[in-house]
C-alpha positions as CSV (number, residue, x, y, z in Angstrom):
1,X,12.2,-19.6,2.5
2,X,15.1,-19.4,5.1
3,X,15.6,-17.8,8.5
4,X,16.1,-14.2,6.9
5,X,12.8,-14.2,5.5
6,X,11.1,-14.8,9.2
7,X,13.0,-12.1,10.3
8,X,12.2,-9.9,7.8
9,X,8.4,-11.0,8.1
10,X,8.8,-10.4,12.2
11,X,10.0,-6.9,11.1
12,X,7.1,-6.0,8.4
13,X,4.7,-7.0,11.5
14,X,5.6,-4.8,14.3
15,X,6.4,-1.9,11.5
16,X,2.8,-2.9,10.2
17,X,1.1,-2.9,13.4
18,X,2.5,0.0,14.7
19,X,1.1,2.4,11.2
20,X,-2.2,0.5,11.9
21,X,-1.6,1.9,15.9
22,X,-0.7,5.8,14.8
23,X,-3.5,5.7,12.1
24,X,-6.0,5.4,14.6
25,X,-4.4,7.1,17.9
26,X,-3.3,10.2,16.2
27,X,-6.9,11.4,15.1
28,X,-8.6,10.0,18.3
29,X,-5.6,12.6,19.9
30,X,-6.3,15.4,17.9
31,X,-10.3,14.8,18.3
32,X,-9.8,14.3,22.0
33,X,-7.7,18.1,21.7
34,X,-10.0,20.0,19.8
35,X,-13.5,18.5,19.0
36,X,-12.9,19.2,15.9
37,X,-13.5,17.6,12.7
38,X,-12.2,20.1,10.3
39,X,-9.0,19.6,12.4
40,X,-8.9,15.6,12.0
41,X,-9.6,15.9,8.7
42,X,-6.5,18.2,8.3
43,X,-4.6,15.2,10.2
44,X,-5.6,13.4,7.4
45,X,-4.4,15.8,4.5
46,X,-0.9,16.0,6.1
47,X,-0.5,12.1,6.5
48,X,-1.3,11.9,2.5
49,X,0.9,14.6,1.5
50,X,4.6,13.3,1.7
51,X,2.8,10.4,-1.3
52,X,3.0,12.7,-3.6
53,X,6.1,14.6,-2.7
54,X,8.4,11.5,-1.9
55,X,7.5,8.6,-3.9
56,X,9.2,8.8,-6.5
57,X,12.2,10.4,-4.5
58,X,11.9,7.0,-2.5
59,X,12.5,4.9,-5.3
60,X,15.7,6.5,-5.8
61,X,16.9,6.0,-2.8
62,X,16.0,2.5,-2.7
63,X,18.2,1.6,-5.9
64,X,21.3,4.3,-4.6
65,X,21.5,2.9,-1.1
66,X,22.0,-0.3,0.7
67,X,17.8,-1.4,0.8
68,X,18.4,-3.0,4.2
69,X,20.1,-0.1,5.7
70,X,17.4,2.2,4.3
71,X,15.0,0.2,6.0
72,X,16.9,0.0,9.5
73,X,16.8,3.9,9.3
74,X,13.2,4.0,8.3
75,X,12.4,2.3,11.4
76,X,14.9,3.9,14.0
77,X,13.5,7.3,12.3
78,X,9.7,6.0,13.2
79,X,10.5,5.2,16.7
80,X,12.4,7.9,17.2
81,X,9.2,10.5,15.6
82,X,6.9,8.7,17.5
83,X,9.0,8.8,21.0
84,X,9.3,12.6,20.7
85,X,5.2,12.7,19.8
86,X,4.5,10.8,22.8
87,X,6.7,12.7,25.3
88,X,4.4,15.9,23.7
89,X,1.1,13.9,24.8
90,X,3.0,13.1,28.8
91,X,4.1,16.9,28.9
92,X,0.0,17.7,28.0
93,X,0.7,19.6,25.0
94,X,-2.7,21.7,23.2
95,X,-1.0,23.1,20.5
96,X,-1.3,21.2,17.4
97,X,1.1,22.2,14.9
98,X,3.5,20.1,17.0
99,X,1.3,17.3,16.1
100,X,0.8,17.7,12.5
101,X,4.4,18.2,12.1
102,X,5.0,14.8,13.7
103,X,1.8,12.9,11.9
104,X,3.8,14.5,8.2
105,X,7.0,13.6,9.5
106,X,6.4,9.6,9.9
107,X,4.5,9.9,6.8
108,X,7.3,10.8,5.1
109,X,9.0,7.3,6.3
110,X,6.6,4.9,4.5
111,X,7.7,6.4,0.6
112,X,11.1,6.0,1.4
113,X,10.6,2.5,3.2
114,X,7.9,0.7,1.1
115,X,10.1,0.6,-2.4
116,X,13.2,-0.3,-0.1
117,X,11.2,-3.4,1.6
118,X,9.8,-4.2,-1.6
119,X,12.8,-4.3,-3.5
120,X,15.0,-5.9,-0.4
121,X,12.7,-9.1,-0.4
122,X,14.2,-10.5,-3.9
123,X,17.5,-10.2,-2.6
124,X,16.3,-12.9,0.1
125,X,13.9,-15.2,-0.8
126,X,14.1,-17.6,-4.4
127,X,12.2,-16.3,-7.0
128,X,9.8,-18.8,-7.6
129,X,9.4,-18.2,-3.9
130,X,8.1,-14.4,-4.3
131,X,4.5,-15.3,-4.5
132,X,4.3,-17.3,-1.4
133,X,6.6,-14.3,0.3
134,X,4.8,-11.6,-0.6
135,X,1.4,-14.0,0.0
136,X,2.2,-14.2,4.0
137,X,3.1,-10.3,4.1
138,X,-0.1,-9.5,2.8
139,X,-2.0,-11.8,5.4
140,X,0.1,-10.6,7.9
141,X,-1.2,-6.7,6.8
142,X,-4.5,-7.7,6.4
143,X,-4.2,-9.5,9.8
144,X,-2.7,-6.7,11.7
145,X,-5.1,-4.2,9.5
146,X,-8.2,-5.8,11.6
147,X,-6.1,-6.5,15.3
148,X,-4.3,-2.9,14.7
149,X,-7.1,-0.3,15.1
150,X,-8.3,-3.0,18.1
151,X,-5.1,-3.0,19.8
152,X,-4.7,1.0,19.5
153,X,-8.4,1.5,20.8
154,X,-7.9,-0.7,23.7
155,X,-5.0,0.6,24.9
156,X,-5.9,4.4,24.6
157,X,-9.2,3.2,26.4
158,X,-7.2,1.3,29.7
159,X,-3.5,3.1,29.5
160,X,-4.6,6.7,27.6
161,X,-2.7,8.4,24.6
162,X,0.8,8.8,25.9
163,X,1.2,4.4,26.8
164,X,-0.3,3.8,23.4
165,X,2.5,5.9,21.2
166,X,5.4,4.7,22.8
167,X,3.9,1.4,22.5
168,X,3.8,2.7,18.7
169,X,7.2,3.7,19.0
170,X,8.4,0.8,20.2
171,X,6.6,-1.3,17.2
172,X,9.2,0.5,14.9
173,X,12.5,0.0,16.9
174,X,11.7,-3.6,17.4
175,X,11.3,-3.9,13.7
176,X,14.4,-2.1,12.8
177,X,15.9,-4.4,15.2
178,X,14.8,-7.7,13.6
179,X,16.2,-6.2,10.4
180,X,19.2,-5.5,12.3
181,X,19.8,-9.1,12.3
182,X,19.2,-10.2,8.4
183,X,22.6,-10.7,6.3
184,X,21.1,-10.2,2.4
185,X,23.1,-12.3,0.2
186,X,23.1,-10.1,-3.3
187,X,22.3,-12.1,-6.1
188,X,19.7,-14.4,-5.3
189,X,16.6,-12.7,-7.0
190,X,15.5,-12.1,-10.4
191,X,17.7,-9.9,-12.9
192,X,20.6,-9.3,-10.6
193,X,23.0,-10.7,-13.9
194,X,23.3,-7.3,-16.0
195,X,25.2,-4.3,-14.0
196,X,23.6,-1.0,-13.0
197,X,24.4,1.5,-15.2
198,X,26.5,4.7,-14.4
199,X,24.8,6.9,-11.9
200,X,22.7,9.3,-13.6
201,X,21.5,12.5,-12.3
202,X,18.2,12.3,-9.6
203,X,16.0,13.8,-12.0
204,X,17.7,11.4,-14.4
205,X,17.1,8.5,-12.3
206,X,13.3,8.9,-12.0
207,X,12.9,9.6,-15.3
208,X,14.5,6.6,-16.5
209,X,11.8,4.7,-14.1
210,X,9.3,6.3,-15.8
211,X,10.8,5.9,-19.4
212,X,11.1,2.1,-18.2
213,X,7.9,2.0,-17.5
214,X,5.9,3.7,-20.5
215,X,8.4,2.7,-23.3
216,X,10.4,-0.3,-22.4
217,X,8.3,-2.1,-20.4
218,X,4.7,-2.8,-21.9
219,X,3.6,-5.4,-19.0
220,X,4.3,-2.9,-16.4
221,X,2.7,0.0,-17.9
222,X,-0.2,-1.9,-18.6
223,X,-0.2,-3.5,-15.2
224,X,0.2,0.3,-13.6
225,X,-2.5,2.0,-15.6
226,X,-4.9,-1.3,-14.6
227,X,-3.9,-0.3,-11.0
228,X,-5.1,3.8,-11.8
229,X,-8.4,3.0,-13.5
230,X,-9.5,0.1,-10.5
231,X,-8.2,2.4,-7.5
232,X,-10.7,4.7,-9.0
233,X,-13.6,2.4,-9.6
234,X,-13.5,1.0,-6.3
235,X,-13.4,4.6,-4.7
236,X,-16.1,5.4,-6.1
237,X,-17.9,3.1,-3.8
238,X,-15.6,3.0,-1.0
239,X,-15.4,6.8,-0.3
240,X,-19.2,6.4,0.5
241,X,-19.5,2.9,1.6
242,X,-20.2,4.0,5.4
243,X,-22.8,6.7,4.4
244,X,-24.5,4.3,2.5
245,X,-24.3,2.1,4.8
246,X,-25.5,4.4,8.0
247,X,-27.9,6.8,5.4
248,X,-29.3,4.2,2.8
249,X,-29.6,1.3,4.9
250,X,-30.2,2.6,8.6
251,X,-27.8,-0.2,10.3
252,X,-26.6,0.3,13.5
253,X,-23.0,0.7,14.6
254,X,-23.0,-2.8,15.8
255,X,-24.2,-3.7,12.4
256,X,-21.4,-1.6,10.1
257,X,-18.9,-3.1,12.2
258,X,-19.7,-6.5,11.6
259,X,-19.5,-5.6,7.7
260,X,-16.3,-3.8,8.1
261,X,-14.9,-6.9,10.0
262,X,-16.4,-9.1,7.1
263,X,-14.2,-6.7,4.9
264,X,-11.3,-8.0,6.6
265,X,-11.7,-11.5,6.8
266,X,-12.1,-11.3,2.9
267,X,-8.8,-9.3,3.0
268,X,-7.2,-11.9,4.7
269,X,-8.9,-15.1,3.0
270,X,-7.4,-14.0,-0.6
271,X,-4.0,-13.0,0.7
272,X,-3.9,-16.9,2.1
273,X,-4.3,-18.6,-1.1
274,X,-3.1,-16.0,-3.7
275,X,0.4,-17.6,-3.1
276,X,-1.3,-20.6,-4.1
277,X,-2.7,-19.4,-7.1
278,X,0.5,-17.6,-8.1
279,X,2.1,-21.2,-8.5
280,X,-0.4,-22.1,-10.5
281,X,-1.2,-19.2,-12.9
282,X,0.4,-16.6,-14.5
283,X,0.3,-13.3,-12.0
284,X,-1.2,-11.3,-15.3
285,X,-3.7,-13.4,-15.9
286,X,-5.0,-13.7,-12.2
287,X,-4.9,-9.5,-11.7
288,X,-7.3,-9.9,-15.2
289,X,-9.2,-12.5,-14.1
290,X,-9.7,-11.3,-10.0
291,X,-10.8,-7.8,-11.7
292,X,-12.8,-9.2,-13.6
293,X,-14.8,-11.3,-11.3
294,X,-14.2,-8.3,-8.5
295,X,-16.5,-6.3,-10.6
296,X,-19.5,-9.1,-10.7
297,X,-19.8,-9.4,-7.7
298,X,-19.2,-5.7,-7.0
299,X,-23.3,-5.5,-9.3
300,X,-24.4,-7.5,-5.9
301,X,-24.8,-4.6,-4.0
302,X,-27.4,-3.4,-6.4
303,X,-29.9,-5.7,-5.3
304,X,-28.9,-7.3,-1.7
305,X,-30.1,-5.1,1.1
306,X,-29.6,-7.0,4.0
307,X,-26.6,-6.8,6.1
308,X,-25.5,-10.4,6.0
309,X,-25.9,-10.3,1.8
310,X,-23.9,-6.9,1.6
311,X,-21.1,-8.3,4.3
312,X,-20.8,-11.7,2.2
313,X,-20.2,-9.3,-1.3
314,X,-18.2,-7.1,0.4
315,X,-16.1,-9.8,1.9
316,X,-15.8,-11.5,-1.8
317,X,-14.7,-8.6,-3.3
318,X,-11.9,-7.7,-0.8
319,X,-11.1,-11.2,-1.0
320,X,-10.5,-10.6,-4.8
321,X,-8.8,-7.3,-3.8
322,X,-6.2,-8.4,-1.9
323,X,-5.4,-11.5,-3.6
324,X,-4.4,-8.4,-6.6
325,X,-1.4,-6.9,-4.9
326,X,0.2,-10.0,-4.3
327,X,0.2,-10.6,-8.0
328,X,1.5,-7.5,-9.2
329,X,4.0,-7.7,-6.1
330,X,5.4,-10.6,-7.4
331,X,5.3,-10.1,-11.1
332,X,7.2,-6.8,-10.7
333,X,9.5,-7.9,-8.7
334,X,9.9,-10.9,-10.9
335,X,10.2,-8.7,-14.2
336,X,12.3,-5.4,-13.4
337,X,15.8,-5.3,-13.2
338,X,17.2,-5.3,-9.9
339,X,18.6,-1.9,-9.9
340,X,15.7,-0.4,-11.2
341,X,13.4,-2.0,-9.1
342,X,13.0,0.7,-6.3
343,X,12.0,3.8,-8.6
344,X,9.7,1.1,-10.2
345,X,7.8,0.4,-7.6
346,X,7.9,3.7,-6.1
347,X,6.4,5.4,-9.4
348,X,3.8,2.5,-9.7
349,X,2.5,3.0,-6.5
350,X,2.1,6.7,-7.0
351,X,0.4,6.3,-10.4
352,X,-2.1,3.5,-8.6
353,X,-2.3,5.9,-5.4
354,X,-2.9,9.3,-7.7
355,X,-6.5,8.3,-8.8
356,X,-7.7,7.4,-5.3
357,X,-8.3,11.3,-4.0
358,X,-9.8,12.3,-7.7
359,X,-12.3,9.7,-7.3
360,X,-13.7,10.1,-4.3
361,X,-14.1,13.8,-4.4
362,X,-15.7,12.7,-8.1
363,X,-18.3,10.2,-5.7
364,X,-19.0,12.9,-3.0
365,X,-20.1,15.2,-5.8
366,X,-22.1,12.7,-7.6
367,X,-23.6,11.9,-4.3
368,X,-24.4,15.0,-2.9
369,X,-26.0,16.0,-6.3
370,X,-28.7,12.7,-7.4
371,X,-28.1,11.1,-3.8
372,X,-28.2,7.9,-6.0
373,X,-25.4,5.6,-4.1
374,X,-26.7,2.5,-6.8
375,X,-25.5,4.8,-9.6
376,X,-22.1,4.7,-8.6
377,X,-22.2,1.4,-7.6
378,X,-22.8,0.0,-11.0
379,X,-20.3,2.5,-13.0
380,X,-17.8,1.6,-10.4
381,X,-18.9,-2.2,-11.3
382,X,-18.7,-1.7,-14.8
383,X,-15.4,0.4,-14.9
384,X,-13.6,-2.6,-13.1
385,X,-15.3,-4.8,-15.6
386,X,-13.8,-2.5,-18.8
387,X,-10.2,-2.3,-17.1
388,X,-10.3,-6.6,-17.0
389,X,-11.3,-6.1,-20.4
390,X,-9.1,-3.2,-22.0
391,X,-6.2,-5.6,-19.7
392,X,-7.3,-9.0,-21.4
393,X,-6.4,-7.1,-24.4
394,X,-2.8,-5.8,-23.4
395,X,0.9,-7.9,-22.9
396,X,-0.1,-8.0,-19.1
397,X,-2.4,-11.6,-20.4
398,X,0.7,-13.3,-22.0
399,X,3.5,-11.9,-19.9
400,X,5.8,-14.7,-18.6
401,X,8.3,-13.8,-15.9
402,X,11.9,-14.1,-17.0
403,X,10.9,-12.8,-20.6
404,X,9.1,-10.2,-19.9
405,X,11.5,-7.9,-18.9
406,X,13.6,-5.9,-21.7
407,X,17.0,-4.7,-21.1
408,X,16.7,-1.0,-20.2
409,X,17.7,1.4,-22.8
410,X,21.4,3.3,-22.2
411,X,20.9,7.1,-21.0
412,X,22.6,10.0,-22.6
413,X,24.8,11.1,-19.4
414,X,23.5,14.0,-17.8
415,X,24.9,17.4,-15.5
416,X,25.1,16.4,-12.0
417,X,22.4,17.8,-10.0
418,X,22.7,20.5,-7.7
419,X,20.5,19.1,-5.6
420,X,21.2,16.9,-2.5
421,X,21.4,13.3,-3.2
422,X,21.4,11.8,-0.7
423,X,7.2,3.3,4.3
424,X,3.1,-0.4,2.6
């Protein structure tokens, strides 16, 4: 896939492992402050906030700007967040709002960089490369997803809080430095033939996304709403996964870890041979069919109660769940003009992302109330099963790359807006 891909796969490591670092140092640094859990759960809040607010913003920004220099900032803005947050732990700061403002400040990076990294890899690998490319980035995650929160406990343990984030900053500015080095040669992906249209408006922008999406587009909207309706089925379970795992079946730590690491391995298993499967099937028909068989083996848990059985069908059905993103990674990118591509992924990830909080505040409720885990088990199950069916049903089962993808409809021009125009 050529030297710039390496690079650029270097780069998505050290920028992976170093979110996986901060998503496990920051609350062990606010718990280790205050003792509080109310206050690491606000941690948490901030962190999911600038999803919401910047997403779609992102996007924009990924199809205005030169994607490779968006993602060199990203990085050098990281490092640069996570520098000043560490010089706070040295100087023995106790006052948190410092720390909140950093944790939502290098939140804010990852909506702006994802759609940028996602819509710079076309521009550098062959398209009937993409789902081997986007295969090895999602190994790599999964890989650095297990070795990250290992790494960031290990080093807080032997070198404390203020080695481990500039170790995190340094992650970022070695990735921004790697991308530093990659020339992108325009014109090498999918859809780069027809011209961007005049710039619209920002407002105008993201709505064309969205107008691309829902009218224009059938695959994609289909694909996205699959996305919604699974992120909520599987949160239904996952949001109480380790209280059913600590309250219904008394394991030990020992024994939840070996589960969670299971998890992993699953995670990393199906992101090794989804690029295989992409060059065999149709990326569609494997998000139906890996939904599908997701939701099976999800019914599992119903009946197994030990923890090897539960680790196996856990493992399975993050296997299954990680070989998904790789197909819709590459069928979007493979599909969607080039100059749309940014506010497409952007706008699709916030549509998947949206249903994730609603869910599990809808399983904590449900929990708290019949404290009947296998309940929401089998509807999440079941609703995984109905999405693989309402999906079998849609354009997402015949879409073919390369036809797939409709010419986007010419926008009415639109007043300027007063506004300014200006991270997986």
């Amino acid at each position: 896939m050529g030297s710039r891909y390496y690079i650029l796969l270097t780069a998505y490591l050290a920028s992976s492992l170093g979110n996986w670092v901060y998503r496990l140092a920051l609350p062990l640094l606010v718990l280790h402050l205050t003792g509080s859990a109310l206050s690491t759960g606000v941690l948490y809040a901030v962190e999911y906030v600038p999803f919401l607010l910047l997403s779609m913003p992102g996007g924009v920004f990924a199809d205005r700007f030169d994607r490779r220099r968006l993602l060199i900032a990203g990085d050098m803005a990281a490092g640069v967040i996570a520098g000043c947050l560490a010089v706070l732990v040295v100087l023995d700061v106790h006052t948190l709002w410092p720390i909140y403002l950093a944790a939502f400040l290098l939140a804010c990076v990852e909506p702006v960089y994802h759609p940028a990294f996602q819509s710079f890899l076309p521009d550098i690998v062959p398209s009937e490369r993409l789902g081997q490319a986007n295969a090895w980035m999602q190994t790599g995650d999964n890989i650095m997803a297990m070795a990250g929160p290992a790494i960031a406990g290990g080093l807080v343990a032997v070198f404390g809080f203020d080695v481990t984030v500039f170790v995190n900053a340094g992650s970022f500015l070695v990735s921004g430095a790697a991308i530093l080095l990659i020339r992108a040669q325009r014109g090498t992906g999918p859809a780069k033939a027809a011209a961007p249209p005049a710039k619209a408006s920002f407002l105008g922008e993201m709505k064309e996304a969205v107008r691309y999406i829902f009218r224009d587009n059938k695959v994609l909207m289909a694909g996205s709403l699959m996305f919604t309706g699974t992120n909520f089925a599987i949160w239904l379970i996952q949001a109480n996964f380790i209280y059913y795992l600590t309250d219904y079946r008394a394991f030990e730590p020992d024994v939840i870890g070996v589960v969670l690491a299971a998890q992993g391995v699953g995670a990393v298993i199906g992101a090794a041979v989804a690029g295989r499967l992409i060059r065999r099937r149709p990326p569609g028909r494997i998000l139906i069919g890996t939904t599908a068989l997701a939701g099976l083996i999800t019914l599992l848990l119903v009946p197994v109660r030990d923890p090897v059985g539960i680790a196996v069908v856990w493992g399975l059905v993050y296997a299954l769940g990680s070989i998904n993103p790789v197909a819709w990674f590459t069928l979007r990118q493979q599909i969607v003009p080039n100059h749309l591509l940014g506010r497409v992924v952007a706008t699709t990830r916030m549509l998947a992302f949206a249903s994730i909080p609603v869910a599990a505040v809808v399983a904590g409720a449900v929990e708290s109330s019949f404290h009947d885990i296998y309940v929401l088990i089998t509807i999440g199950a079941l609703l995984r099963l109905l999405i693989a069916g309402l999906a079998y049903l849609s354009p997402l089962r015949t879409s073919s790359p390369g036809v797939d993808a409709p010419a986007p409809v010419a926008e009415e021009a639109e007043a300027p807006d007063p506004g300014p125009a200006s991270r997986n």
